[in-house]
C-alpha positions as CSV (number, residue, x, y, z in Angstrom):
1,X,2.5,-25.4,-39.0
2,X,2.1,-22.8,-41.8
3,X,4.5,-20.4,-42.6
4,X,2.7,-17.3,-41.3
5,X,1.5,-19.1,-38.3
6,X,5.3,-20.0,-37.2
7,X,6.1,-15.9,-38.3
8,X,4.0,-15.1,-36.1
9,X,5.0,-17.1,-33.1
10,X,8.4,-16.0,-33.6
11,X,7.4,-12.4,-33.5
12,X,5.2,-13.1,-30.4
13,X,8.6,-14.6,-28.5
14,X,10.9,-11.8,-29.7
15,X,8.4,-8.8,-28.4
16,X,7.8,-10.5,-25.2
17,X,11.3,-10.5,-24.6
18,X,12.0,-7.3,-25.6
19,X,8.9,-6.0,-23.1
20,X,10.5,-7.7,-20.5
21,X,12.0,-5.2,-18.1
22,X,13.9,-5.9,-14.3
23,X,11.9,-4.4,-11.6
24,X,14.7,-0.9,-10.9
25,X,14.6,-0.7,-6.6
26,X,14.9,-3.6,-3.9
27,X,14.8,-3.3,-0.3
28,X,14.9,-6.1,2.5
29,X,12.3,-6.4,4.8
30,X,13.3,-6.6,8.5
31,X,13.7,-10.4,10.2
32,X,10.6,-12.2,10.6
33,X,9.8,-13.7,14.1
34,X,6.6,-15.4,14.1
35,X,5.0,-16.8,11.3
36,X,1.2,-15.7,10.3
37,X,-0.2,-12.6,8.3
38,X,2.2,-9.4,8.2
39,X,2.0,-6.0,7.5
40,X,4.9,-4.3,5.8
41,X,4.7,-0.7,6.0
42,X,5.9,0.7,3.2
43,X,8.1,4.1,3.0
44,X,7.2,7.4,0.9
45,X,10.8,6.2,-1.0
46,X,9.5,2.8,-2.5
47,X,6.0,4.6,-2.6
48,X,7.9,7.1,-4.9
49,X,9.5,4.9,-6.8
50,X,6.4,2.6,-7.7
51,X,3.8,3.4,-10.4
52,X,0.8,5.3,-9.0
53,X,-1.3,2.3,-8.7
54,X,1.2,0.8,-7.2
55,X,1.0,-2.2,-9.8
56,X,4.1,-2.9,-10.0
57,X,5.4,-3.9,-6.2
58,X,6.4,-7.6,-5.6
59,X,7.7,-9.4,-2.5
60,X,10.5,-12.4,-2.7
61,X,10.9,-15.0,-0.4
62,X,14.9,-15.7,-0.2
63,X,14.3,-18.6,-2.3
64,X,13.3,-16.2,-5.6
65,X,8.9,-17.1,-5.2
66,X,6.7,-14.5,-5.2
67,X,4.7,-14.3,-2.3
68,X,0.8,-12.8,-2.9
69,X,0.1,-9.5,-0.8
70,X,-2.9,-7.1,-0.5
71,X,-2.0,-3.2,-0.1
72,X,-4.2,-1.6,1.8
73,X,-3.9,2.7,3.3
74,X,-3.9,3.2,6.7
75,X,-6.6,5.4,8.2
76,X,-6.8,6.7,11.7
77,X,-9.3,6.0,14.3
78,X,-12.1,8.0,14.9
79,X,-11.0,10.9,17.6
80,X,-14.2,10.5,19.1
81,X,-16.5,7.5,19.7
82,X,-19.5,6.6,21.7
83,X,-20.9,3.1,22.3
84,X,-24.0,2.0,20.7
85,X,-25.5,-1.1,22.5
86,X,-27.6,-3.9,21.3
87,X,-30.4,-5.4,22.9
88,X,-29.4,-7.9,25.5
89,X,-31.4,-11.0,25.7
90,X,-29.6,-12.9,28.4
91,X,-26.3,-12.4,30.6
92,X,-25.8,-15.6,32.6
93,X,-22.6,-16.9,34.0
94,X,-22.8,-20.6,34.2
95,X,-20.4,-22.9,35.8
96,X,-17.4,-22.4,33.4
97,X,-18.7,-20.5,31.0
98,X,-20.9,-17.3,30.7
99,X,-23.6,-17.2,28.3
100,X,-24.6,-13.7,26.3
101,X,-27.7,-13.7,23.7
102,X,-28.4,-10.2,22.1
103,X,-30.6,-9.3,19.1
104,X,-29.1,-7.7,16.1
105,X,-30.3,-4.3,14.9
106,X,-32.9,-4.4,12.3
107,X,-31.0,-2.0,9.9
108,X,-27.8,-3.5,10.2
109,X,-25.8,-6.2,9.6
110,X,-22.8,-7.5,12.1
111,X,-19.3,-7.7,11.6
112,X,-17.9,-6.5,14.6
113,X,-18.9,-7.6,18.5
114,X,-17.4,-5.1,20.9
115,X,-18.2,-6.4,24.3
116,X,-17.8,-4.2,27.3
117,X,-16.3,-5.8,31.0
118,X,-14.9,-4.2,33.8
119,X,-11.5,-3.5,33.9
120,X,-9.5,-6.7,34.1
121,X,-6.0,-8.4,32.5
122,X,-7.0,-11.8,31.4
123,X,-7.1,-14.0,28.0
124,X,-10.4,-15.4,27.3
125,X,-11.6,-17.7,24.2
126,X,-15.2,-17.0,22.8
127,X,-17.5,-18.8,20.4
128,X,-20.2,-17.1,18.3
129,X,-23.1,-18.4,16.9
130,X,-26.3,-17.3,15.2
131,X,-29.7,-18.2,15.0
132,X,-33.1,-17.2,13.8
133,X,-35.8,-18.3,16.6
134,X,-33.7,-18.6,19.4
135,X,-33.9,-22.5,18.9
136,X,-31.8,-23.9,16.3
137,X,-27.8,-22.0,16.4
138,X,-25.3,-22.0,13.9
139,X,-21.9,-21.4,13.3
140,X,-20.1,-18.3,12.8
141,X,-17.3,-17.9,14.6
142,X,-15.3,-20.9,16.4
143,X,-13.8,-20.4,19.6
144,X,-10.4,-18.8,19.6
145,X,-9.0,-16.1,21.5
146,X,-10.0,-12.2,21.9
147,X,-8.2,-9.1,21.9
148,X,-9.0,-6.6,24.7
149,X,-8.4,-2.8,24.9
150,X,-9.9,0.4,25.4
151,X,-12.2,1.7,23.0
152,X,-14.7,5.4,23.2
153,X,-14.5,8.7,25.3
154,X,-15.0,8.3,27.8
155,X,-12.6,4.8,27.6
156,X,-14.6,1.3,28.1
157,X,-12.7,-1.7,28.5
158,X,-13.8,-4.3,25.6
159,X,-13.0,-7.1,24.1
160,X,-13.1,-6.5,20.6
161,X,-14.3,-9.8,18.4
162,X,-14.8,-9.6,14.2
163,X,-16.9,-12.1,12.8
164,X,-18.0,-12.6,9.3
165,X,-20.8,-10.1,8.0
166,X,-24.2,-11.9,9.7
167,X,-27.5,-11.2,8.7
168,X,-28.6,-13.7,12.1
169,X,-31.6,-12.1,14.2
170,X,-30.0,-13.5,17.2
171,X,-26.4,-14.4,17.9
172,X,-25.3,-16.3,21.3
173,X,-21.4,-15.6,22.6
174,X,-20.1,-18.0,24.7
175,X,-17.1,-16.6,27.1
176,X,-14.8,-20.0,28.3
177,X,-14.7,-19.9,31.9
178,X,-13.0,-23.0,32.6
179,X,-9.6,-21.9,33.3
180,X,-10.4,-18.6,35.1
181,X,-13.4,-16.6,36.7
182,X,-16.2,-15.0,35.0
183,X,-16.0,-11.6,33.8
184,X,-18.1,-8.7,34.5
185,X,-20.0,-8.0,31.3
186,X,-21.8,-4.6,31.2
187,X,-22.9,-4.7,27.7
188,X,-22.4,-5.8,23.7
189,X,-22.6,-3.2,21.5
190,X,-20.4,-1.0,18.8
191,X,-18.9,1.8,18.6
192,X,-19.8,4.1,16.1
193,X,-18.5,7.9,15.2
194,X,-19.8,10.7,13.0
195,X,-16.0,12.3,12.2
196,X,-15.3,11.2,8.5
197,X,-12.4,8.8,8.9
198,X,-9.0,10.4,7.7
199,X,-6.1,9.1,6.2
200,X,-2.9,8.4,8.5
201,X,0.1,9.6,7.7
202,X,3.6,8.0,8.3
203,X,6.8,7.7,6.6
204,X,7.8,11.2,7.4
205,X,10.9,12.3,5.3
206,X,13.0,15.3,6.6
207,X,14.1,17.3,3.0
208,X,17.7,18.7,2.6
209,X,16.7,22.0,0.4
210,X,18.1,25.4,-0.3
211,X,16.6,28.4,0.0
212,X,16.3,31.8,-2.9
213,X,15.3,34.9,-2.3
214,X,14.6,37.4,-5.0
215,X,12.1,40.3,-5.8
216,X,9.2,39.4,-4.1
217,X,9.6,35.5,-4.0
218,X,10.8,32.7,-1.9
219,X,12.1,29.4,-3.5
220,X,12.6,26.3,-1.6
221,X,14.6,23.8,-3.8
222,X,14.2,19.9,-3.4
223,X,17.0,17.7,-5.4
224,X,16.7,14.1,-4.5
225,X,18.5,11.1,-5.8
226,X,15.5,9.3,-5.6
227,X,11.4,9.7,-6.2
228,X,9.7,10.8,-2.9
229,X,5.7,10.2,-2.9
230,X,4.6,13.5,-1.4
231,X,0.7,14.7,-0.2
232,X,1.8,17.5,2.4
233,X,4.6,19.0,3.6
234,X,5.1,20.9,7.2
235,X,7.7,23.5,7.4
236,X,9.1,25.4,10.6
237,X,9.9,29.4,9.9
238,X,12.1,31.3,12.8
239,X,10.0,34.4,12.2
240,X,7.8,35.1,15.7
241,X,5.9,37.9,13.6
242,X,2.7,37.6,12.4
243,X,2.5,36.6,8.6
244,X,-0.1,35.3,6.1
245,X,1.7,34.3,2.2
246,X,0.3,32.5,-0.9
247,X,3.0,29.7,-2.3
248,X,2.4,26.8,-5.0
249,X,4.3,23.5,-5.1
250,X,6.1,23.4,-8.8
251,X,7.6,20.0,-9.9
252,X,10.6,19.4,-12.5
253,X,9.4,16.9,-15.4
254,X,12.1,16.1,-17.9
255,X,11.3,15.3,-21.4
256,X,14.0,14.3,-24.7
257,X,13.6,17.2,-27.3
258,X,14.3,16.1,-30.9
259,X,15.2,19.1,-32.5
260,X,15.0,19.7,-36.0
261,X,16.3,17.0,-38.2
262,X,16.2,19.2,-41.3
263,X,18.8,21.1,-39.6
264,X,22.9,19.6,-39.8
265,X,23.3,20.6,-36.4
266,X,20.5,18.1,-34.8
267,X,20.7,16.9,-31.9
268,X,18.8,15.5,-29.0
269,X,18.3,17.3,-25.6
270,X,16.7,16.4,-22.0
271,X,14.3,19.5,-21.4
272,X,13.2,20.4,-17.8
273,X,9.9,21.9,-17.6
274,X,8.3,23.0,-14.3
275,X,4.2,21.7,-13.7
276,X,2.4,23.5,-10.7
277,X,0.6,20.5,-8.3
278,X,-0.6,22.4,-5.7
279,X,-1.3,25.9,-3.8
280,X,-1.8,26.6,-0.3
281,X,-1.7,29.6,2.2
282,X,0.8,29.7,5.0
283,X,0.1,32.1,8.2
284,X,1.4,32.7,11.7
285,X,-2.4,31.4,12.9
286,X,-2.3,28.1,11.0
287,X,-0.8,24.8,11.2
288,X,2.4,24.5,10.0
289,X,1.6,22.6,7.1
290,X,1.3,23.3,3.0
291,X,-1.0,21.4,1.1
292,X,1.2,20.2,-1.4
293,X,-1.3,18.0,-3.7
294,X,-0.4,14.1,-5.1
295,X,2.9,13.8,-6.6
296,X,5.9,11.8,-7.5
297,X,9.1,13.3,-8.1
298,X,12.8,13.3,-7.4
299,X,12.9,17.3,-7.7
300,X,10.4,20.5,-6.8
301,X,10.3,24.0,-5.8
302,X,8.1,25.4,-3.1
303,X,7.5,29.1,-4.5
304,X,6.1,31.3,-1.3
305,X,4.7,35.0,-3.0
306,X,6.3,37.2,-0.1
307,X,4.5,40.4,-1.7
308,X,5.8,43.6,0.1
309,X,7.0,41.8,3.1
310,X,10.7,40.2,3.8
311,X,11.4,36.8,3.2
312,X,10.8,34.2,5.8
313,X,13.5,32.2,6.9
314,X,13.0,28.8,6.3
315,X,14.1,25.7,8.8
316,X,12.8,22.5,8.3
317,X,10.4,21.0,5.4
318,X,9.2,17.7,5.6
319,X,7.7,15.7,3.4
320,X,4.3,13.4,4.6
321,X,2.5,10.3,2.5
322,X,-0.2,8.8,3.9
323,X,0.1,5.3,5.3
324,X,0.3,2.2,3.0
325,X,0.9,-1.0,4.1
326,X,1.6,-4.7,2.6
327,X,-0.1,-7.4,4.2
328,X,1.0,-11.0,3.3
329,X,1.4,-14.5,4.6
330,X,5.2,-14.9,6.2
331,X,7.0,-17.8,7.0
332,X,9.3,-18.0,10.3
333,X,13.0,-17.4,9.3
334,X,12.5,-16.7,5.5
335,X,14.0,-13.6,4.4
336,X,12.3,-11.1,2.1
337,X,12.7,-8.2,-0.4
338,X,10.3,-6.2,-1.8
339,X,11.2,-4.8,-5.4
340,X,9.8,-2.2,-7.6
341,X,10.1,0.2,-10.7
342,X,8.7,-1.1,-13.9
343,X,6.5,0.8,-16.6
344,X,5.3,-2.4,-17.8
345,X,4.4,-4.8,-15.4
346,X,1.1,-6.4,-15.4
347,X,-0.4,-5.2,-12.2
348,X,-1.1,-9.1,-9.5
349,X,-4.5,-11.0,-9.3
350,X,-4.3,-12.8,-5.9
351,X,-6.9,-14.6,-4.0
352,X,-6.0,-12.6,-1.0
353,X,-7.5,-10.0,-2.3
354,X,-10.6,-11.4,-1.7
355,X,-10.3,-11.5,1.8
356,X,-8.4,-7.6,2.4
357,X,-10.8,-6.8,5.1
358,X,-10.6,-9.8,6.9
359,X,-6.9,-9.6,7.4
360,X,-5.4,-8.8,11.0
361,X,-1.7,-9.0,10.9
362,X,-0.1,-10.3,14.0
363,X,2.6,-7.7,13.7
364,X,4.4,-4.5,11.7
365,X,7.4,-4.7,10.2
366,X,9.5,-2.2,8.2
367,X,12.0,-2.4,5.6
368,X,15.3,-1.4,5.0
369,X,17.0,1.6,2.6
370,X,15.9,1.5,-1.2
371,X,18.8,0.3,-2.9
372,X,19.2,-0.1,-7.1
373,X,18.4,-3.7,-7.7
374,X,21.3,-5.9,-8.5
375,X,21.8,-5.3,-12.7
376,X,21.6,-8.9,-14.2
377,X,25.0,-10.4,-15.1
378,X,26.9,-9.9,-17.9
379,X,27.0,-12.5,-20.7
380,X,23.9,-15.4,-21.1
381,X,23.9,-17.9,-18.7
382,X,24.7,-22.0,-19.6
383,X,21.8,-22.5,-20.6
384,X,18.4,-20.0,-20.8
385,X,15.4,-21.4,-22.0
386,X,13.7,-18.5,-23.2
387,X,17.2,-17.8,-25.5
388,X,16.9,-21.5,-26.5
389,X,13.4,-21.6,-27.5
390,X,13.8,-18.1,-30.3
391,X,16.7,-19.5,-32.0
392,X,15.1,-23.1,-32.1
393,X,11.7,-21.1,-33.9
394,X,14.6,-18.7,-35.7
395,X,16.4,-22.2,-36.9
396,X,13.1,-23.9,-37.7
397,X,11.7,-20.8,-39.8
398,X,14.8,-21.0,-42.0
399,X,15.0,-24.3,-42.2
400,X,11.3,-24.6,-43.7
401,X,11.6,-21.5,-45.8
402,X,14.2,-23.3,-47.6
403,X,12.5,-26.3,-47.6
404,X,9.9,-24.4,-49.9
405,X,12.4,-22.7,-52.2
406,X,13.8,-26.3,-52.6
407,X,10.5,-27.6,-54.0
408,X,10.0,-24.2,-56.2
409,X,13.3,-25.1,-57.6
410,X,12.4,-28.6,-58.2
411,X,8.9,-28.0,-59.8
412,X,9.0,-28.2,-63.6
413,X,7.9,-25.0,-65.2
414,X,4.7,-25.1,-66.9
C-alpha cells in the first residue's frame, strides 16, 4: 500500500468516526402478545423529535438488532360509501362448500373482494382463483381466513378479502362449508366513495401555555421541554359572544451569533428569532380549530389580532398531528424501543418496503414516554474495534513513513 493510499484510509476511518452520532430520544414499546406484523403508533413527541422525513427512526429488539419497519400515515375512511357490484356468474352452494364466479370490470383491476352475506357471526376460510376462459383456474389467493364487518351507508354485512392486484377476466371464490352452514351471499362487489380521503389525526397533546394581553393583541405562549410535531391546533374560549379574529402561528428558531471578532469584547450568543408558519381565522360560527401549518418546535406563540374588541379568554389549546404508524414483524415476548434524533443518519432501505400496502397488522400497540437515551459510558471499553483498527493504521502510517526516511538517510548522495 502506497503512502497516500494508507493517508487516505486513515482519514476515511477518523471522519467516519467523528460523523458518528447516538440517536438523542428512546422510548419502549408496550409488551407484545402475539407474534405477526404490528403497528406501532407513533406519538406527535417522537414525531417531533425525528427529522422531517422521518429518516432517522429505528426499532431495537431487547437483544440490540435492528428490526426493518415501513412507516406509513393513517387516513380515515370514507364518511360515505356505496357498493359497487360485479357481475355474478354463478352463486351455488354445494355440499360443503359454496361456489361464487364473477367477471372483473373491464377498466379495472382487483385487489380487494368485498363480499356481501346476511347478517351472521361465523369464521369462514375462502380460496381465490383466477382464470381467463372459465376453463383453466389459477392461483391467487390460498385458503385462509376472512375478516367480516360492516362496510357502506346504509351498513352491509361483508366479508372483506385483499388479494394481489389481478388482471384475471374471471375469478372463482370458494367459501369452506365443511365445518358450518352455508352463508347467504347477496352479492361481490366494492365499495367505492367520491369524498377525497383525509388524513387521521391522533396523538392529541393538551398544551400548558400562558396567556398576554396588550394593545390590540392576544399571545398564547407554548414552552416545551421537548419538540412537538404540530399540523392543527383546537382551542376552547369561555366567551358566548359572537366573534370573528385573524391570528398567525409564530415559532422560536434559535441560531449562535458570532459577533465581531475584530472587536476585544467578542463573544458568542444563542439568538431567538420568531418565523410565522401559519395563519387562520377564528369565529363564534366555526370549528374550534386554527390551522396552524407543518412544524417542529419545542416553543411558539399563537398571536390572535383582537382589533377594537376585548381579548378572548383562552381555555384549552391542543395540539393535533396526523396519524403515523410503524408497521414491523414482532416476535412474542421480545421487548422493544424505538430511538430517534440524529442529523446524520442515513435514512433505512428494507425489503418491507416493498410490500407497505400489503401489510395488515394483527394488532396496535403504543409506546411509552420519550425519554433522553442512555449517554454512552464514560471511558473506552476493554476492547473496541473501531478504536483498535485507527491506531493500528495511525501505528502503521508511522511506522512506514519512517521506513522511507530510513532509506533517504541511507541513499548515497549523488
Amino acid at each position: 500500500m502506497t503512502r497516500r493510499a494508507l493517508s487516505l484510509s486513515v482519514l476515511s476511518v477518523l471522519s467516519g468516526a467523528c460523523l458518528a452520532q447516538p440517536l438523542r430520544w428512546s422510548a419502549d414499546v408496550a409488551p407484545v402478545q402475539n407474534a405477526g406484523l404490528h403497528a406501532i403508533d407513533l406519538s406527535a413527541e417522537l414525531l417531533g423529535c425525528s427529522r422531517g422525513d422521518l429518516g432517522d427512526i429505528r426499532l431495537f429488539d431487547s437483544t440490540g438488532a435492528e428490526t426493518p419497519y415501513v412507516i406509513q400515515r393513517v387516513m380515515a375512511p370514507p364518511r360515505k360509501e356505496r357498493f359497487v357490484p360485479y357481475t355474478l356468474l354463478r352463486n351455488e352452494a354445494l355440499k360443503h362448500s359454496t361456489m361464487i364466479e364473477m367477471e372483473r370490470p373491464e377498466d379495472a383491476t382487483v385487489d380487494a373482494l368485498h363480499i356481501w352475506i346476511r347478517p351472521v357471526q361465523v369464521e369462514k376460510r375462502v380460496r381465490i382463483t383466477g382464470s381467463d376462459d372459465r376453463q383453466q383456474w389459477y392461483m391467487v389467493k390460498d385458503e385462509h381466513v376472512v375478516a367480516q364487518g360492516a362496510r357502506g351507508d346504509p351498513p352491509h354485512q361483508v366479508l372483506q378479502v385483499s388479494i394481489p392486484r389481478s388482471d384475471y377476466r374471471y375469478l372463482r371464490i370458494a367459501v369452506n362449508d365443511s365445518l358450518t352452514a352455508p352463508l347467504r351471499i347477496l352479492g361481490v362487489g366494492r365499495f367505492e366513495s367520491d369524498d377525497p380521503p383525509e388524513p387521521r389525526y391522533g396523538s392529541a397533546q393538551r398544551l400548558a401555555f400562558t396567556q398576554h394581553d396588550s394593545a390590540g393583541i392576544t399571545t398564547l405562549r407554548v414552552e416545551r421541554g421537548t419538540p412537538l410535531l404540530v399540523e392543527r391546533l383546537r382551542y376552547d374560549v369561555t366567551d358566548s359572544g359572537l366573534f370573528r379574529r385573524n391570528g398567525r402561528v409564530s415559532v422560536w428558531r434559535r441560531f449562535e451569533h458570532a459577533g465581531d471578532r475584530r472587536k476585544a469584547e467578542h463573544r458568542r450568543r444563542i439568538i431567538r428569532h420568531a418565523d410565522n408558519v401559519g395563519w387562520f381565522s377564528i369565529g363564534s360560527d366555526l370549528p374550534r380549530v386554527m390551522d396552524a401549518g407543518y412544524f417542529r418546535a419545542d416553543s411558539f406563540d399563537v398571536v390572535i389580532e383582537n382589533g377594537s374588541d376585548a381579548p378572548l379568554t383562552f381555555t384549552e389549546l391542543v395540539a393535533d398531528a396526523q396519524q403515523h404508524v410503524l408497521i414491523a414483524q414482532l416476535k412474542e415476548g421480545m421487548r422493544y424501543t424505538l430511538r430517534t434524533g440524529s442529523d446524520t443518519l442515513a435514512s433505512p432501505r428494507y425489503d418491507l418496503a416493498h410490500f407497505a400496502d400489503k401489510l395488515a397488522p394483527l394488532d396496535t400497540l403504543s409506546h411509552h414516554e420519550l425519554l433522553h437515551a442512555p449517554a454512552p459510558a464514560v471511558g473506552p471499553p476493554t476492547f473496541d474495534p473501531s478504536v483498535t483498527l485507527v491506531w493500528a493504521a495511525i501505528i502503521a502510517l508511522m511506522a512506514l513513513m519512517g521506513w522511507f526516511a530510513m532509506r533517504m538517510l541511507r541513499k548515497p548522495a549523488a
